[in-house]
C-alpha positions, 0 to 999 in steps of 0.5 A, spaced: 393 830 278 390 833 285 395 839 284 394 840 277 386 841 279 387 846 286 392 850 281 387 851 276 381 852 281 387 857 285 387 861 278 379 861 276 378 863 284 384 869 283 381 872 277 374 872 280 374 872 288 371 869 292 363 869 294 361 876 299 355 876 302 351 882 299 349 888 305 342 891 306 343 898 301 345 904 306 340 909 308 344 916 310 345 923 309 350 926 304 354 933 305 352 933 296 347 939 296 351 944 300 357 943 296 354 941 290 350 949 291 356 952 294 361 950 288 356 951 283 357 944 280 366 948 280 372 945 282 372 951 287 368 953 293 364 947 295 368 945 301 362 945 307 363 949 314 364 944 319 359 948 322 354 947 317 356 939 317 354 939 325 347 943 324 346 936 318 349 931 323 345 932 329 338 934 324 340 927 321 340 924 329 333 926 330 329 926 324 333 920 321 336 916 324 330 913 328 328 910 321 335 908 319 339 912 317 344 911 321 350 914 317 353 920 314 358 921 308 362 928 306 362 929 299 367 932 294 371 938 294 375 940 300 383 940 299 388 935 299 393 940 303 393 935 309 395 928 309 399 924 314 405 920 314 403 915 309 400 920 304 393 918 306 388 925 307 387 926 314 381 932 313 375 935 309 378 942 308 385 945 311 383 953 308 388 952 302 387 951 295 380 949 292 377 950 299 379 958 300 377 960 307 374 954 310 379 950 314 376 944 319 379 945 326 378 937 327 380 932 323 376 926 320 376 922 326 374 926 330 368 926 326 368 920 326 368 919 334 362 924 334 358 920 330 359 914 334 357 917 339 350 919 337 349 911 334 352 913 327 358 912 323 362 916 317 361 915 310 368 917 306 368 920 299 375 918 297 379 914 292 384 910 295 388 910 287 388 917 287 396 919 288 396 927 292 403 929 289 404 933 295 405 927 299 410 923 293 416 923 298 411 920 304 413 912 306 408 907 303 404 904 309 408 897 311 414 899 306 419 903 308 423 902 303 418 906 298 415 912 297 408 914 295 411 917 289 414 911 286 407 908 285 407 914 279 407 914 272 409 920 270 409 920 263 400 917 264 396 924 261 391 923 265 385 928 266 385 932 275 387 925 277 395 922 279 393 914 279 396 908 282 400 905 277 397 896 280 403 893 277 408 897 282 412 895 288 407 897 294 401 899 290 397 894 294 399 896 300 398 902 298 391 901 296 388 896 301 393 901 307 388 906 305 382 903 306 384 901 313 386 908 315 379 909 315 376 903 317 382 904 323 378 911 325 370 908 324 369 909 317 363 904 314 362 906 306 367 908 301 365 912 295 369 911 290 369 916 283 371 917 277 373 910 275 372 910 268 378 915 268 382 910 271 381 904 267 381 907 260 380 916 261 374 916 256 369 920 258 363 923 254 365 930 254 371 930 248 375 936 253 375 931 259 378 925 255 384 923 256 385 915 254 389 910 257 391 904 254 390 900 261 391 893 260 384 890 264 386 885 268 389 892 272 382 895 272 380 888 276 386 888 281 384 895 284 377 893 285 379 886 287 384 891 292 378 895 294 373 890 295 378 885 299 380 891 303 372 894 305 369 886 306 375 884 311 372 891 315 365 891 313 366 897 309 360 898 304 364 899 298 361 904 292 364 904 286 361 910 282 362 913 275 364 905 271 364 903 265 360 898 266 362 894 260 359 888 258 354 888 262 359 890 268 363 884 268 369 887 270 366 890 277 361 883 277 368 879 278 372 884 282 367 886 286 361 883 287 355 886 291 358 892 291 354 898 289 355 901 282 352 907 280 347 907 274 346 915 271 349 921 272 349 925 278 343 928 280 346 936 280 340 940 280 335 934 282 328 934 279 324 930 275 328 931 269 334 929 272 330 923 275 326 921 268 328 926 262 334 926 261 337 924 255 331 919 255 332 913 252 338 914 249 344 908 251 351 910 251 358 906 249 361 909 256 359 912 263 353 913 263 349 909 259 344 912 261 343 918 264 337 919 268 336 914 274 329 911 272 332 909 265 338 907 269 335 901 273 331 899 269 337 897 264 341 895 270 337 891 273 339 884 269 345 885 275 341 887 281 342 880 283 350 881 283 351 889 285 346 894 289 344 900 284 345 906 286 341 911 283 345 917 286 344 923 291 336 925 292 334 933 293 327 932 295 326 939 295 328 940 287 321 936 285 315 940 283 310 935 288 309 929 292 307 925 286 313 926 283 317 925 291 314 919 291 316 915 286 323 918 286 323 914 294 319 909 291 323 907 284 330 906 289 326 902 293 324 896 288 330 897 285 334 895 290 337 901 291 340 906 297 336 912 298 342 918 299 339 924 302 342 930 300 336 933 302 339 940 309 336 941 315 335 948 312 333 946 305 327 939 307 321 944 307 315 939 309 320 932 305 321 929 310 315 923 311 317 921 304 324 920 306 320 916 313 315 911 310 316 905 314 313 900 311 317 902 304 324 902 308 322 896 311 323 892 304 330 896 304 332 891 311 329 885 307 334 887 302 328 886 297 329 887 290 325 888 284 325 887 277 321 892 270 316 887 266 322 889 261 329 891 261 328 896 255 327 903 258 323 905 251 318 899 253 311 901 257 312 895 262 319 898 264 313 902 268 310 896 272 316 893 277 315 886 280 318 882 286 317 878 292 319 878 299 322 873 304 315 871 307 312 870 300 309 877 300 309 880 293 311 888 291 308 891 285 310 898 282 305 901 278 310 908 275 308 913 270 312 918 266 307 921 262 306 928 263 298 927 263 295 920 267 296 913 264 292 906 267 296 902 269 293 894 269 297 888 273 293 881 272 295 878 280 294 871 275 297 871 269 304 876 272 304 872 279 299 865 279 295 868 284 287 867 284 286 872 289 289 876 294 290 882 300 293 888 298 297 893 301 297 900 297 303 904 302 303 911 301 296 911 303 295 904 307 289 903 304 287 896 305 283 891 299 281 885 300 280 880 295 283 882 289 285 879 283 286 886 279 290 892 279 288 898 275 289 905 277 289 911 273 296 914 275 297 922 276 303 925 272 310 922 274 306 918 279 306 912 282 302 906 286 306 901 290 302 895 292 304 890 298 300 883 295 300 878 302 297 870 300 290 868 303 289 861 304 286 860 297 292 863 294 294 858 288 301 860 289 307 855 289 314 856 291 317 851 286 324 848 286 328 844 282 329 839 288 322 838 287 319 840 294 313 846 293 310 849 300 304 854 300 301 858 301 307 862 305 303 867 309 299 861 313 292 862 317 291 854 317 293 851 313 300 849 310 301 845 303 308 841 302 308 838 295 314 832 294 315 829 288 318 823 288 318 822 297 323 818 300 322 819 306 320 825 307 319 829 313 318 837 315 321 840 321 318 848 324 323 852 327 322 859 331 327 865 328 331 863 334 333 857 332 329 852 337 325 846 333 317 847 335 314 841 331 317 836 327 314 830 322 314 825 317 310 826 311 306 820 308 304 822 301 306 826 295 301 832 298 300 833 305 297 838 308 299 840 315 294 844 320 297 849 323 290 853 326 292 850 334 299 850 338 303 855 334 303 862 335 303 868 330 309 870 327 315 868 322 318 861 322 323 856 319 320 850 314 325 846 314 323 839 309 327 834 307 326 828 302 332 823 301 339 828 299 335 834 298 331 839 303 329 846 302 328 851 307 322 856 307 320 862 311 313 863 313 308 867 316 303 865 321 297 871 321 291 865 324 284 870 325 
């Protein structure tokens, strides 16, 4: 019976992994822009200068790095001319093919040891399922006795791209060898494109159709290869153009808490890219919906599984800040990546939009927030909401309109606060006592407001456990509720972990002064009662 039971729980766990811890969504640069520009959005002509990669490198070091951006990523285009003995590509361009004359001198990990060297890393455009047949006779990496070539199905009529047939001797090997190829020279961010083509050949151009009679469980096992591969590297892992069908089941159970790109790319950028396009109209395959802001708001029923990733952003494409703030401000409560494709020679004055610290700090909080309605067609997709690990709480105020619309959020009908402080944080304007917010918002504008508890907040983390503690910013008092005691008691750890006060609780409500002997600053409540405990971060901010 035992048996019996570990091979189930064998199969149940083969088929949907195992649990990844979901990474902070990347700040980084992108070499899109150039290249997207250079090819005018062709196959030929896009491969970018290595000169021109360096001048981005070191303008991304001192203008962006000190607020987080700590990695840039090479785009497509380029030429498959150069690949080692193992097939894997070893380069951006070798001055062949669809790169013309452009020719790297240096190789990718000599960049990525440059970027090391300036406290950032490599981002790598590339599929690890593409086949370059150039390299068909190259040995798999770990299998000598196969070729890269035996992994082909030559009778497969694909669109551009050879695919690593998954049910081959080697193609695991092949997959997961690439990955730490890259991950051997430094790379922390794999993009991977084109992936509808791969698990079925739809597109929604009729021309660049070419179906596939893929069987699923072969579309699980290459995402289950790339995700094991990136999480045993701590690569973040990017899948980019997926079906996303059924909710994106397949990608939830292959490769959770990776990112999932939910739009089309963002090619000439601008709000109509951002908000326009196609709006409102669903689809059956990639994309679903076509432009960013109807892309979150869809997908944010799974952005407590994957990160969404909205694509690139060209600042210098928008007609004016209101709409430069919301392109930042929307990624960010959505849970998103913010990818600057932005140039050292294209930035213009945008760069205090990619720099607002106190937006980026949501980002390390990992923060994720959620539309009032998943519907992109319903006014409350406009109003987004949230709360941070300290209890704080982030409220988006967005208009698409084309002339100015009032926004209204109720702090206690939509949150169960009675009052509070607010944070506007592109004007750091400060309110105090608020119990509504209503502002008439310019065009394509957009409010973010950060709400911080008072000590006559009404606000109550409640869980199943039964154990409710408020309010989470304390200025002196702290409230624990227990329902049902059994012997319960709380603890107050410092964030290093060292335990600075510790006491039973005697009642069914406690409160606890908190006014003398404990310092400003986060801290850990650990309460526990009989067989359950709860664990609440806190901030004390006493006057």
């Amino acid at each position: 019976m035992v048996l019996k039971v570990f091979f189930v729980l064998f199969i149940l766990f083969s088929q949907i992994g195992f649990a990844t811890t979901r990474p902070v969504a990347p700040l980084y640069w992108s070499a899109y822009e150039y290249c997207y520009k250079a090819s005018a959005n062709g196959m030929f002509g896009g491969a970018i200068p290595e000169s021109e990669w360096k001048k981005n490198i070191d303008w991304v070091e001192k203008n962006l790095k000190p607020f987080g951006y700590n990695m840039v990523c090479i785009d497509g285009w380029g030429d498959d001319y150069s690949f080692n003995e193992n097939g894997y590509r070893t380069k951006h361009a070798s001055g062949q093919g669809a790169s013309g004359s452009i020719n790297w001198s240096n190789d990718y990990a000599w960049w990525a040891t440059y970027l090391n060297s300036k406290g950032m890393s490599l981002g790598m455009y590339n599929n690890p399922l593409w086949i370059n047949k150039k390299a068909a006779n190259c040995r798999i990496k770990g299998r000598t006795d196969l070729t890269v070539g035996s992994l082909i199905n030559e009778k497969e009529k694909t669109t551009w791209f050879t695919w690593v047939q998954v049910d081959r001797p080697g193609a695991e090997e092949y997959v997961k060898g690439y990955i730490q190829y890259y991950a051997d020279m430094g790379v922390t961010y794999l993009r991977v494109d084109f992936l509808s083509w791969f698990e079925d050949g739809k597109d929604k151009l009729p021309e660049l159709s070419n179906e596939i009679n893929r069987p699923k469980e072969h579309y699980r096992t290459a995402l289950r290869w790339m995700k094991e591969a990136c999480d045993a590297n701590n690569i973040i892992l990017s899948l980019v153009m997926p079906h996303l069908y059924n909710n994106a089941e397949n990608e939830i159970i292959a490769a959770p808490n990776s990112l999932i790109r939910i739009n089309e790319d963002v090619c000439d950028g601008g709000w109509f890219r951002l908000s326009e396009i196609n709006r409102g109209q669903s689809h059956s395959i990639w994309s679903k919906y076509h432009n960013m802001f109807d892309g979150f708001v869809y997908w944010s029923r799974v952005s407590d599984k994957m990160i969404l990733d909205g694509d690139f952003t060209r600042l210098n494409t928008f007609a004016n800040y209101a709409e430069k703030k919301t392109a930042i401000s929307l990624q960010i409560m959505a849970g998103g990546p913010i990818a600057v494709a932005d140039q050292y020679s294209t930035i213009g004055d945008n760069l205090r939009y990619y720099t607002n610290n106190e937006l980026l700090d949501l980002n390390k909080e990992k923060f994720i927030g959620q539309p009032l309605s998943n519907n992109p067609l319903d006014e409350k997709s406009q109003i987004w909401k949230g709360q941070t690990e300290n209890g704080d709480w982030i409220v988006g105020l967005f208009n698409r309109n084309n002339y100015a619309t009032v926004r209204s959020f109720n702090l206690y009908n939509e949150l169960g606060i009675n009052k509070a402080n607010v944070r506007e944080l592109w004007s750091k304007t400060d309110l105090a006592d608020v119990t509504k917010l209503e502002e008439s918002i310019e065009p394509h504008g957009c409010r973010i407001f950060r709400i911080s508890n008072d000590n006559t907040t009404s606000i109550q983390k409640v869980l199943q456990s039964g154990i409710k503690l408020y309010p989470t910013l304390i200025k002196d008092y702290i409230n624990i509720d227990i329902c049902s005691p059994r012997n319960p008691f709380f603890s107050i750890y410092n964030t290093n972990g060292k335990l600075i006060y510790s006491s039973k609780l005697v009642d069914n409500s406690n409160q606890i002064d908190l006014k003398n002997g404990t310092n400003n600053g986060v801290y850990m409540v650990r309460i526990a009662n009989g067989d359950n405990s709860e664990t609440f971060k806190v901030n004390i901010h006493a006057d």
